[in-house]
Structures are given as C-alpha cells and as structure tokens.
C-alpha angles and dihedrals in degrees: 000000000000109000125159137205112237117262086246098053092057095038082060073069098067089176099134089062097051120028087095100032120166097201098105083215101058118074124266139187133256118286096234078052097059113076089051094038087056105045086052087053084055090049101044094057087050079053091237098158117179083032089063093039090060095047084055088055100047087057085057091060103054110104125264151043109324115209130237081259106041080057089048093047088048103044089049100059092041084060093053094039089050088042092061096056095053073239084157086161087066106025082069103061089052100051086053084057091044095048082059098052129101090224093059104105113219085251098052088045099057090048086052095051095041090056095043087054096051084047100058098040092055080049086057086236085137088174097059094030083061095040089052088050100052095049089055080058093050086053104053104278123119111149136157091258097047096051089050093057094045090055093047094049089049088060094041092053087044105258099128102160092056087039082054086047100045090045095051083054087066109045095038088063087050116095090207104013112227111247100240082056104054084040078060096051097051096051096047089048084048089054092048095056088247105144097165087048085043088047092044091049096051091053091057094050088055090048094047105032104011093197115162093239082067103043084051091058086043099056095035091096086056102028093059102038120110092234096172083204112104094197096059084048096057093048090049094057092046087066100051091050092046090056091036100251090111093108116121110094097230082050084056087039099044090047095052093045092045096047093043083053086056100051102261117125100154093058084049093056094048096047097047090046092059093051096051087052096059097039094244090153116073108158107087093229084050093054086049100038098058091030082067102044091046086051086055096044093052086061096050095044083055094053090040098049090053092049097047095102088050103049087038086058094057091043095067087044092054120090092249140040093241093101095050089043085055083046100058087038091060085043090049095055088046096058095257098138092160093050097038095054094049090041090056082042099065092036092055089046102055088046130195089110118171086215113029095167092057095042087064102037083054095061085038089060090046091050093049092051090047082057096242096135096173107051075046096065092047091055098051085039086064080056103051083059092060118121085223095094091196083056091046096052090048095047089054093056093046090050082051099048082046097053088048095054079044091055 
C-alpha cells in the first residue's frame, strides 16, 4: 500500500525549521540530539531519505532521557522521511507517537487521525480503524467523510443498529442525499432488523433516483401480499406499470385479466399490447392464449368506448358516485385524461363510494398523466392518510413517484 500524507498536512509539522531553532523562546532539542538531527534535516531536503531515517535513528540511540520535544522532532522527521518514501507501514506508528504529543497542534492531530483511520480501514483492521475515527471526532472533526468511514466500520465490526444511526446522521445533514449513501443506509437498516428505517431508505431512493431496481424493492411488501381485493390488485400493478417493474408475464397476464373483470377493456388492450411489444410471452400457449384474449378485448373496448356517454349519463342519475368513478376509470385507460379527472370528480363528490382510495388514486393517476404533478400528489396524499394500510402504503409511493416526475 503506498499512501501519503498531503503536502499540507506535513507542512501543519513545521519540524525541519525548528529543531534547531535559535529563538531562545522556541523549543529545541536536546544538545547530544543535534549533530544527527541535523544531518537528517540535510538529508531530508536532498530527499535522502533512508539516509536521513538512519540518522534519526541514530539520534534515538544516543544515551539518555530524551525530552517531549526531542520525541515530537524525531518522530517528525521520521514522518516526512517515511512519507517520502510512500513507507505508509511506518508512517503509521509514528503518527500514532505524534497524535500523543504536546506539540501536536488540534489541526495536525485530526489529520493524523484522519489518516490513521483511513489506514487501518484499507488494512481491513475495522476496530482501529473505528477507534481512529472516533478520536478525529473527539477532536473536533466531524466531517462527512469521516462520518462515512465510522459507519462503515460499525457495520463491518458488527455493529448494524449504530452503523444505521450513524448513516441516518449523515443523510439527514444533506439537502439532496447522494445515492451510494442512502444504498448504505438500507442495508444497514436491513441488517439491523429496522424494517420501518430500511422501508423509509428505500422511499427516499425512489424519490431521489427512481431506478426500477428500487421501485422493485418499494413495492415488494404489495406486490407480494394475498390481498384477496382485486381492486387493490389492479391498482398495485398500475403502479408498477406506471415506474417500469411490471415484467413477469403472469404480472402483464394477471393485470389484463383483472382489469377486463373490472370493467375495464380498454386498460386490457393497452397492457397486453405492450407485452406483446416487448416479447414478454415465450411459451408458445401463452402467445396464443393472450393473443386471443387481447383480440377479444379489443371488441369489447369498441363497443365500450361507444357506450361511455351513455353510461356516463346513468352514473350521475344513480344514488352513489361509484358509476361515474367506473366511468373515469374506463376514460382513463383509454387515454381521456380530461374526462377521467371530471368524471372522479362527480363521483367523489356525490360520496358514498364503495372505494374511496381508489376514487381518489384514480384521479391522482389522471392528473399525473395530464401532467399536473402537483394537484396529483394531493390526491395520493389523501391516500396515504387512508386507514387501509395496504391504501395508505400504496398512496405514499405514488406521491413519491409524483414528486420524481415533479423534480
């Protein structure tokens, strides 16, 4: 390994202008010390360097009590001398002298322990890499790099819930958290056995970086309940059409057969059409099979679409607002925006819906694909207040994925 300490850092030492200082006031070393000291200083700035390391030592040797400063020159020189060499073995040990030294200055010992912590953790010594970390903390430092090493060293000596902790320190200072960071903090919150801090990290990566590898883990806990409510269902799978993690082919083949169930044709054809268009079917009964169904959905979209004023018409005339709610769905899935969102509407309005989440996620959805973003969010976040958790779980992603598409 061949790491070096900056030019800046070493220069925080400023041991090759006064170990022979001739200001009474500043410290010296000790006479015996000179000669070798000095003849390590001359061959430091020929850049010399084991000849100046063995003139060090030879300063070491020479009988006697050595004082608090004759340690700090030393070691100093050894550190540039060491340095010089990209010696990071031994440049180590003598930082660890130097951070215990009263001539270190507060600036020169965070560095030190700065460098000593990145050292050890290259080196795979998590404990001491810890330990370093924390005592650049104690001594003032508490940088975002800093932070980043000690929670990585918590959850590499096994200590997940502080590495969660720690982790959430730092994202929670950062006005837009970087991605590699917030990966960090869910699986540290997986390791910790938070399920609520993994659930909450992941949020924040589909709000931030709405990659379908995230969405996937957002939607897992849905996407893989028994919710014995087709609705529901339906409105699950939208989403994951709507952030491109819809890709099984019984995902493509359960939406359109739900949807078709619920009255919806038009959302059948669309969903089997894009399956078809990006090959999702291989086995051949399965090409057929849907082929078919798609062919049959087509013919009763025709018929629907020419029966939607209609139907629209009977819908204000009924008690409840579940009949004009059916109807904006059906204009929804047929890429009626306009109409979707003031159908919902009226059927909101006049209440006594059977499915009032999804009364309002359904508007959410038109708005979002009329590109009003904003009026889209309010709707899901009516969701995300729902007492179904199941609703309320599925209104939250949707306001996230509507405040991405905002961003």
């Amino acid at each position: 390994m061949a790491c070096v300490l900056s030019a800046a850092v070493i220069a925080l030492l400023g041991v090759s202008g006064t170990v022979l200082a001739a200001d009474a006031a500043a410290p010296t070393v000790t006479r015996a010390l000179a000669k070798p000291l000095k003849a390590a200083q001359d061959a430091m700035a020929a850049k010399n360097y084991d000849e100046a390391i063995a003139h060090v030592k030879e300063a070491q040797a020479v009988p006697g009590e050595k004082s608090a400063y004759d340690q700090y020159a030393m070691n100093g020189l050894l550190l540039q001398a060491y340095n010089g060499k990209h010696d990071t073995a031994n440049v180590v040990p003598v930082l660890q002298q130097l951070v215990q030294s009263q001539y270190t200055n507060a600036d020169q010992r965070r560095s030190f322990y700065k460098f000593i912590a990145g050292y050890e953790f290259q080196e795979k010594d998590y404990t001491k890499a810890l330990d370093a970390a924390n005592d650049v903390v104690k001594n003032g430092g508490n940088d975002v790099e800093t932070q980043n090493l000690i929670a990585k060293s918590e959850y590499l000596t096994g200590k997940y819930k502080e590495a969660a902790v720690t982790m959430q320190e730092i994202v929670s200072k950062l006005e837009k958290p970087d991605e590699d960071s917030l990966k960090l903090l869910w699986q540290f919150d997986l390791k910790a056995d938070d399920k609520a801090g993994a659930s909450r990290a992941v949020e924040k990566l589909v709000a931030y970086y709405p990659k379908p590898e995230y969405w996937s883990n957002a939607l897992a806990s849905l996407a893989n309940a028994d919710t014995k409510d087709a609705h529901l269902e339906l409105n699950i799978y939208r989403l994951m059409n709507d952030v491109g993690v819809l890709n099984r082919p019984t995902d493509y083949a359960d939406m359109a057969e739900i949807a078709l169930d619920a009255g919806y044709p038009g959302e059948t054809v669309a969903v089997l059409q894009k399956a078809f268009g990006a090959n999702v079917f291989t086995d051949q009964r399965d090409k057929e099979r849907y082929q078919h169904l798609l062919e049959g959905a087509k013919q009763r979209a025709t018929s629907d679409q020419a029966s939607l004023t209609e139907n629209e018409k009977k819908a204000q005339a009924e008690a409840n607002g579940d009949g004009l709610v059916q109807v904006g769905a059906a204009y929804l899935s047929y890429g009626q925006n306009d109409k979707a969102i003031a159908a919902v509407s009226q059927g909101i309005a006049k209440g006594n819906l059977k499915y009032p989440d999804e009364a309002n996620l359904l508007i959410g959805i038109a708005q979002l694909r009329a590109h009003d973003n904003a009026a889209a969010q309010k709707a899901f976040e009516k969701v995300a207040a729902s007492s179904n958790q199941s609703y309320a779980r599925l209104g939250k992603l949707w306001a996230l994925h509507a405040g991405a598409r905002s961003a």
